[in-house]
Every structure is written in structure tokens, then in C-alpha cells.
Backbone as CSV, one residue per row, in Angstrom:
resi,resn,N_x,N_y,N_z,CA_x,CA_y,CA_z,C_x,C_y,C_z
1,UNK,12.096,-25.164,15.068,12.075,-24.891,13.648,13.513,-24.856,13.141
2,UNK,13.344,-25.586,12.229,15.290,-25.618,11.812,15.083,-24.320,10.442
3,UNK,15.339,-23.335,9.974,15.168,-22.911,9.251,16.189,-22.115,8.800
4,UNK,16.494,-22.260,7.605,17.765,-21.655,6.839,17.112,-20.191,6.188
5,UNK,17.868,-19.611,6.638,17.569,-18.160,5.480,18.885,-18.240,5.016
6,UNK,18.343,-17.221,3.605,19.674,-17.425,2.241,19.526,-16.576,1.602
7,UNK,19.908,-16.060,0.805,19.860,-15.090,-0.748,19.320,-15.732,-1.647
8,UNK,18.085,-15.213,-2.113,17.628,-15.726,-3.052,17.937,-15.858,-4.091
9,UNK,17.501,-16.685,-5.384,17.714,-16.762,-6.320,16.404,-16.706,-7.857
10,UNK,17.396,-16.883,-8.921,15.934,-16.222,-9.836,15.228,-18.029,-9.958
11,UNK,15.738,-19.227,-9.402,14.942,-20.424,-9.074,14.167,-19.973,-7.919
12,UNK,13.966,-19.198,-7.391,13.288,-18.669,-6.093,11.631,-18.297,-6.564
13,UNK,11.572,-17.795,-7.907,10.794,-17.003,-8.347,9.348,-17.653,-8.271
14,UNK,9.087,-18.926,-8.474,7.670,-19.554,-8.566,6.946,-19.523,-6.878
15,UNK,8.010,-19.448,-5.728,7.966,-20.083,-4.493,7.515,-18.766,-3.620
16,UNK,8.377,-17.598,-4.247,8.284,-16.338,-3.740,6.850,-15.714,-4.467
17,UNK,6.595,-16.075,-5.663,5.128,-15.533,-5.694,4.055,-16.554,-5.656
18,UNK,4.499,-17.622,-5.221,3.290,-18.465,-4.656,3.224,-17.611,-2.861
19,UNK,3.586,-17.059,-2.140,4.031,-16.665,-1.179,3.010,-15.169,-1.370
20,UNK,3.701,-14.684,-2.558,3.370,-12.776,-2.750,1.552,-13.254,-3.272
21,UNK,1.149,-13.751,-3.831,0.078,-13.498,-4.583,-1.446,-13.427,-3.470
22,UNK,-1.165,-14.296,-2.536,-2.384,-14.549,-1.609,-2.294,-13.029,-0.855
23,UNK,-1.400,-12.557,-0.733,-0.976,-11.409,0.246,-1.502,-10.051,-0.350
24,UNK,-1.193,-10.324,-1.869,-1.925,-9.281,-2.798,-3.294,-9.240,-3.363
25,UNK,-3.611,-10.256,-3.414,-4.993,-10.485,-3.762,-5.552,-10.061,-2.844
26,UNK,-5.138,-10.619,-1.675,-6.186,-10.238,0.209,-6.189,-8.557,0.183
27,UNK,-5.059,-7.940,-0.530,-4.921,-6.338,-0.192,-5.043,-5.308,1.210
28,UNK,-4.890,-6.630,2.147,-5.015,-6.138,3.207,-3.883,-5.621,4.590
29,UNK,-2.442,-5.760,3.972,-1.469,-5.086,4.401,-0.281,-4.577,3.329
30,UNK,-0.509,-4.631,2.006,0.825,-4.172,1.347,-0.148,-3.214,0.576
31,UNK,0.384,-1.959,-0.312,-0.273,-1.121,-0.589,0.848,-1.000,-2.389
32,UNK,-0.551,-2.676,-2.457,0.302,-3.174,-3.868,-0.955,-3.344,-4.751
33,UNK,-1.299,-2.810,-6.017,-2.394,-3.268,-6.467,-2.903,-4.354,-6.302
34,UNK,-4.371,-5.008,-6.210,-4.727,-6.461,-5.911,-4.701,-7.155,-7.020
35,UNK,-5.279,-6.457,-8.151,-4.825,-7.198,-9.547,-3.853,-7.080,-10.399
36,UNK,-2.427,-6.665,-9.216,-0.974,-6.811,-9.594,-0.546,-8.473,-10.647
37,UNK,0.376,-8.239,-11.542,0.475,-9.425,-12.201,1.937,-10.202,-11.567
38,UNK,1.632,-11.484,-11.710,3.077,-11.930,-10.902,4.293,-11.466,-11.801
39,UNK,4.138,-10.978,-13.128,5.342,-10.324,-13.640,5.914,-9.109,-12.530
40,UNK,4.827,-8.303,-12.756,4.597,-7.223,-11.662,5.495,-7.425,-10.247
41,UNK,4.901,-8.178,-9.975,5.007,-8.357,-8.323,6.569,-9.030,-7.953
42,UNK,6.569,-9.745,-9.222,8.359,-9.887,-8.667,9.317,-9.356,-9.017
43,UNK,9.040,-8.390,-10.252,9.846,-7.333,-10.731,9.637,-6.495,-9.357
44,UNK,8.990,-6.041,-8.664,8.815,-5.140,-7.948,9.595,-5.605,-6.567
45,UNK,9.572,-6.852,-6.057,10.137,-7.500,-5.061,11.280,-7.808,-5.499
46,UNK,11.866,-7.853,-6.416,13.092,-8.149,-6.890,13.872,-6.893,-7.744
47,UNK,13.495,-5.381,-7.166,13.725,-4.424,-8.063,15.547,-4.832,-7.976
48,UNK,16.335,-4.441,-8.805,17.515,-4.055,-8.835,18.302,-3.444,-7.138
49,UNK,17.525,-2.296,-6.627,18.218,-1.518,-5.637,17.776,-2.451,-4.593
50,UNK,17.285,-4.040,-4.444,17.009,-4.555,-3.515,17.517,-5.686,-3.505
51,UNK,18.031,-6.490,-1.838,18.615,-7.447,-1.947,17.205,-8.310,-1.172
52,UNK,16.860,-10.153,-2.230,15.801,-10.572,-1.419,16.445,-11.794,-1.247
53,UNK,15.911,-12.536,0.297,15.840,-13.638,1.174,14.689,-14.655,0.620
54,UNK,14.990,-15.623,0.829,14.208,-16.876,1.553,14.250,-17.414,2.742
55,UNK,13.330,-17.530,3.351,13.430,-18.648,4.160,12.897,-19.806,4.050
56,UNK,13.780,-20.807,4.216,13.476,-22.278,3.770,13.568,-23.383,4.814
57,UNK,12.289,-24.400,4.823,12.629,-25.621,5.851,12.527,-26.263,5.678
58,UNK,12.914,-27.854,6.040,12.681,-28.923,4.642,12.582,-28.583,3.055
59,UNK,13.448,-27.889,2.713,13.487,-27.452,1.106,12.483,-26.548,0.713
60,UNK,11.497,-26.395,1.828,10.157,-25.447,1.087,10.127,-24.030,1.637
61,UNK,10.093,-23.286,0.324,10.281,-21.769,0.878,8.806,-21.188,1.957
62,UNK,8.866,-21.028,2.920,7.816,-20.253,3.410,7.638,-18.466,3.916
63,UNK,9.108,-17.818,3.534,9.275,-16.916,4.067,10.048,-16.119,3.006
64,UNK,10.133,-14.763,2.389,10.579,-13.649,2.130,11.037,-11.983,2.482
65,UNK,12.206,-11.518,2.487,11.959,-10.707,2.558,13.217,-9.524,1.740
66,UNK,13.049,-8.345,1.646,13.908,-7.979,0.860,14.519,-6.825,1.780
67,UNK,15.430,-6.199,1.481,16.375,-5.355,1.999,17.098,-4.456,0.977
68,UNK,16.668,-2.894,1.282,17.022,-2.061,0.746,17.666,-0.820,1.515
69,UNK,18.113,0.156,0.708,18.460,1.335,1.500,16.813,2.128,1.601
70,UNK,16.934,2.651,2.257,15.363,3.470,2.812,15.246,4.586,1.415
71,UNK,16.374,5.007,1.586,16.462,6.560,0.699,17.887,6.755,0.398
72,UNK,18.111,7.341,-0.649,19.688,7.466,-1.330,20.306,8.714,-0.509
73,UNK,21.534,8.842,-1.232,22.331,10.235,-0.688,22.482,10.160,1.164
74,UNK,22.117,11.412,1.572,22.267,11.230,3.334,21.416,10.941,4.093
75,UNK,20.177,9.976,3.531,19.107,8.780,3.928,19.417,7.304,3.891
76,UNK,21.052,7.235,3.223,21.036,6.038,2.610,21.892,5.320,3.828
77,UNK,21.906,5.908,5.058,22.048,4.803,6.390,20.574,3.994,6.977
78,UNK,19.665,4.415,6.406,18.630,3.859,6.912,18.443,2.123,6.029
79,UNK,17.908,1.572,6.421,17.527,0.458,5.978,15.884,0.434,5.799
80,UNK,15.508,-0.039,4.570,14.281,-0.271,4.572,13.873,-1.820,4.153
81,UNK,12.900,-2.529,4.591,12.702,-3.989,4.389,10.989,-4.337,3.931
82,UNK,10.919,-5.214,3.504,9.523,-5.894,3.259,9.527,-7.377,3.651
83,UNK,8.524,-7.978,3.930,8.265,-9.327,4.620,7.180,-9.726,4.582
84,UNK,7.147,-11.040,3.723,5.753,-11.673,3.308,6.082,-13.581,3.790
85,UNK,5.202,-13.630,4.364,5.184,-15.338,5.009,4.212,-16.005,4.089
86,UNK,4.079,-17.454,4.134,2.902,-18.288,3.539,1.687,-17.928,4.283
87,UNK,0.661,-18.137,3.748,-0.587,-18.484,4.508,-0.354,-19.137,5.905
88,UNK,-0.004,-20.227,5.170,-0.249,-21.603,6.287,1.080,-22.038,7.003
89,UNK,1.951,-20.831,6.576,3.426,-20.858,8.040,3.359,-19.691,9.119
90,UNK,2.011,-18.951,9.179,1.907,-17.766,9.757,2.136,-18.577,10.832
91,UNK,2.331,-17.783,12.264,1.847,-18.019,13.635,3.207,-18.548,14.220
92,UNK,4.275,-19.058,13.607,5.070,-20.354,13.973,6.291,-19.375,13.926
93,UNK,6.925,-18.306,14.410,8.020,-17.337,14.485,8.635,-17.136,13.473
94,UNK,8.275,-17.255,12.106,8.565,-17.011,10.736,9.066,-16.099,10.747
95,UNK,8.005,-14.761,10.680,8.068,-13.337,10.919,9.593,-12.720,11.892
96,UNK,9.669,-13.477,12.558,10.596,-13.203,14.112,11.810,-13.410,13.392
97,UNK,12.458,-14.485,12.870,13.258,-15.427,12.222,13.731,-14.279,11.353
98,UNK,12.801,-14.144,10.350,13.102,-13.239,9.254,13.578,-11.622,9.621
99,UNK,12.860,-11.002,10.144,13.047,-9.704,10.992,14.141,-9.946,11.850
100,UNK,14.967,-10.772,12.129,16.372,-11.007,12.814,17.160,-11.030,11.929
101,UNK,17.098,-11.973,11.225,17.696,-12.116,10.025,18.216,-10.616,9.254
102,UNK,16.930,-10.006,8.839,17.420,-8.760,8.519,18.141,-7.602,9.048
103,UNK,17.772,-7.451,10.191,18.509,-6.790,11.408,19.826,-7.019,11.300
104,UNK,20.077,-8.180,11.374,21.717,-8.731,11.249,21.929,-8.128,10.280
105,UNK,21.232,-8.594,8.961,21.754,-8.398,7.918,22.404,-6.430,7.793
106,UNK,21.417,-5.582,7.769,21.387,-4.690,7.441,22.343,-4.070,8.677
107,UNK,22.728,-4.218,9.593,23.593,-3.771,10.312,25.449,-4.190,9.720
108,UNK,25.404,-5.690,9.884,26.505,-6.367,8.781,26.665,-5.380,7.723
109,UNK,26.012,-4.921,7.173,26.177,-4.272,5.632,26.431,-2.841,5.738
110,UNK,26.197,-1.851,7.364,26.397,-1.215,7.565,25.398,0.403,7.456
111,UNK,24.312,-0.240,7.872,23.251,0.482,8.028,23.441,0.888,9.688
112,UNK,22.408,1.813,9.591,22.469,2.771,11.069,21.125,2.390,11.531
113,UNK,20.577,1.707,10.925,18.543,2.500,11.751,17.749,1.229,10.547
114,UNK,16.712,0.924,10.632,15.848,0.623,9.764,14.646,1.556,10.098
115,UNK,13.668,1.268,8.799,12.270,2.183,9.040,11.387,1.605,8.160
116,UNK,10.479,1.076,8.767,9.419,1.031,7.463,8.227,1.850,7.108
117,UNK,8.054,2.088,6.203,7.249,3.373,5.939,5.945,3.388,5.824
118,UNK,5.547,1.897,6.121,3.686,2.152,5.435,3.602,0.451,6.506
119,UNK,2.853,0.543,7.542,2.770,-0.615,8.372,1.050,-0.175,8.423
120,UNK,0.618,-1.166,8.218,-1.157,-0.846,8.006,-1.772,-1.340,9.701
121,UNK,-2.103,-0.219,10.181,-2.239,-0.134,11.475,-3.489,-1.686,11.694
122,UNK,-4.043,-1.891,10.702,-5.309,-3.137,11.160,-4.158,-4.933,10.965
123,UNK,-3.152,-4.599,10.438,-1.841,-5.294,10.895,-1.418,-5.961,11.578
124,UNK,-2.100,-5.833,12.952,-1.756,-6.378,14.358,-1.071,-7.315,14.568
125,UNK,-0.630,-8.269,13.983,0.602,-9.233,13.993,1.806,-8.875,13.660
126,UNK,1.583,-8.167,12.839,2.828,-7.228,12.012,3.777,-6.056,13.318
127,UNK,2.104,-5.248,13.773,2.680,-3.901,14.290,3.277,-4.571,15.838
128,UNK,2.511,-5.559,16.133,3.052,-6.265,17.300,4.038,-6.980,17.185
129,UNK,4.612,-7.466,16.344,6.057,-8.637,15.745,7.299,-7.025,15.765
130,UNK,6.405,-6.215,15.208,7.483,-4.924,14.875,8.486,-4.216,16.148
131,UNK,7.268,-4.138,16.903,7.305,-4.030,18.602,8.082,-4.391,19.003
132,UNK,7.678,-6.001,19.369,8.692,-6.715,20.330,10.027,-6.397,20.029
133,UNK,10.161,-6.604,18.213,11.885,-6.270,17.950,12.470,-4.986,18.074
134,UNK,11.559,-4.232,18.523,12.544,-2.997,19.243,11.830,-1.942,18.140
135,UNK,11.035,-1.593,17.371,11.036,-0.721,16.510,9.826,-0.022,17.251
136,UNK,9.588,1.427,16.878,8.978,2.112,17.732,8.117,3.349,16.840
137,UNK,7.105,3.431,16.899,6.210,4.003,15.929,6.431,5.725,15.726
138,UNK,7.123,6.190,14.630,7.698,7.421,14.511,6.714,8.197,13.898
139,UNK,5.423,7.382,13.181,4.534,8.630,13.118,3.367,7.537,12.477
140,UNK,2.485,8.356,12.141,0.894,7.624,11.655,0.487,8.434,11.166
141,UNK,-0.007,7.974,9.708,-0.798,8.371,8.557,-2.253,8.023,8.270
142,UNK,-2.967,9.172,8.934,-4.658,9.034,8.939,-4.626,8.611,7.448
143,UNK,-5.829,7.230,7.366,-6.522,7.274,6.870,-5.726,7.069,5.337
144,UNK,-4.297,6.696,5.622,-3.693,6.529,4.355,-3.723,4.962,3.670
145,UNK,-4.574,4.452,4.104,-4.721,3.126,3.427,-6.075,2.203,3.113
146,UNK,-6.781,1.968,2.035,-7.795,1.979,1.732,-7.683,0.409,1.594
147,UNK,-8.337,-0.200,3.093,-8.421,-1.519,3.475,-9.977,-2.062,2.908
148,UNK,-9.609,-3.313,1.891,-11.010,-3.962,1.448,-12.136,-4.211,1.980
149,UNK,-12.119,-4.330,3.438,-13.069,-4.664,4.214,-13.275,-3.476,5.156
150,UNK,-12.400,-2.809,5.825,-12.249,-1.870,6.820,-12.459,-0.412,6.242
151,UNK,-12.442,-0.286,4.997,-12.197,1.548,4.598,-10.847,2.095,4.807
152,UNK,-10.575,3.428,4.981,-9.894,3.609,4.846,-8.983,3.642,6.455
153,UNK,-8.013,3.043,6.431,-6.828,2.994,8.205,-6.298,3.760,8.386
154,UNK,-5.369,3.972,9.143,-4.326,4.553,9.666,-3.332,3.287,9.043
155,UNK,-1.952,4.228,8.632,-0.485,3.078,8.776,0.191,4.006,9.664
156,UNK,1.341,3.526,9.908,2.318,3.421,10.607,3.778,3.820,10.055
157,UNK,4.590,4.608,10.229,6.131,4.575,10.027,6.922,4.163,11.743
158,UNK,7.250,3.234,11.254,8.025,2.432,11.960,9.470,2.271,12.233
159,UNK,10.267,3.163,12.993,11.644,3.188,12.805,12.193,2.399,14.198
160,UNK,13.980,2.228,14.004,14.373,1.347,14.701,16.230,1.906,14.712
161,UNK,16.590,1.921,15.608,18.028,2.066,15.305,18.975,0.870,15.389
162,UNK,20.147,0.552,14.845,21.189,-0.557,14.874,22.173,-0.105,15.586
């Protein structure tokens, strides 16, 4: 896979919620309304306190993700991230690519740790991609996520040190 990751841009915007919308509609790992509006959804992925990625191959974006501080003041060594792939680029080390990517990144920039705070335990590509890269499950929230098909799950806080 030859694949460039980059800093996105606001030309990014049609590619990144062709990307966000299937992910939100499905409602089955982000704990984002399903009938979020793509105004919504990229204001929200593109808040101000966040820096967002592409990943791109042959010119076509298939990969996002954004990078923030976890929490301000004496939280604000942590790193916190989000990561959304295409449909139809799942499976192919997207996920892997990107989650390196950030790692670098957020260490470069001078973070101590990442954590993510809400990993939806029925996830299993996710909590297993999370794994391999070293991150290690710091706690679980019964029943804190009200999955469309499943009821309500368990998620996950997911931390990691740099």
C-alpha cells in the first residue's frame, strides 16, 4: 500500500464525510447521533481544539483521523484521537497506518500517553487493532453504549503511554 498521510484540508471536507456518514448512520461504534447532519459531523471532526489527517492513495481519501489533547490544564499530556476508514478500505492495514501515524504524531508534538475514552467493546477490529499497538484497557463502562442491534455494551477506555 503506498499511502500518504497529511493534514487535512477544508478541500478534504466532501471525502472526509463521504468516509464519516456510513459510520454514523450504522451507529455502531462512535457515540455520535445517527441522524447527525454532515454540517454537524464535520464541525465536530474538525472542532477548532483538533488537528485532522487524511489518508490518501492514488489521490483518494480512504482514511481519517483527528488528534487532540485528551483534557486541558494537567491532563493536557495525554493525547486523545478518533479514526474512521471507508467501508470498502476496511481490512487492508488502514487502521494500522493511521494509528502509527498518530502515535508519531502525538509524541512529535509532545504528548506523554494517548487514551481513548469510549471504544465500543462489540468493536472487535478496533479493540483488537488497539491491542496490537500497545494500548491496554484502563477500564470498562457497563452498558454505556446503546448499540442498534446489540442493546446496550460495554466500551472501553483505552490508554497507552509514548
Amino acid at each position: 500500500m503506498s499511502l500518504l498521510v497529511r493534514a487535512a484540508t477544508d478541500n478534504d471536507h466532501d471525502a472526509v464525510w463521504r468516509i464519516m456518514e456510513p459510520v454514523i448512520r450504522a451507529g455502531e461504534s462512535y457515540a455520535l447521533a445517527r441522524d447527525m447532519t454532515r454540517q454537524d459531523a464535520l464541525a465536530h471532526w474538525f472542532a477548532p481544539d483538533r488537528s485532522v489527517f487524511v489518508a490518501e492513495e492514488g489521490g483518494k481519501i480512504l482514511g481519517t483521523y483527528y488528534l487532540r489533547a485528551n483534557r486541558s490544564g494537567p491532563g493536557s499530556h495525554v493525547a486523545n484521537a478518533g479514526f474512521m476508514v471507508a467501508d470498502k478500505a476496511g481490512g487492508r492495514g488502514l487502521g494500522h497506518a493511521l494509528c502509527e501515524h498518530a502515535l508519531a504524531t502525538a509524541k512529535a508534538r509532545g504528548f506523554r500517553a494517548m487514551q481513548f475514552n469510549f471504544v465500543v467493546v462489540s468493536n472487535d477490529r478496533a479493540v483488537r487493532l488497539w491491542q496490537r499497538m500497545g494500548f491496554e484497557v484502563a477500564g470498562r463502562l457497563p452498558r454505556a453504549f446503546d448499540h442498534p442491534r446489540l442493546g446496550f455494551t460495554d466500551a472501553l477506555v483505552m490508554f497507552r503511554l509514548l
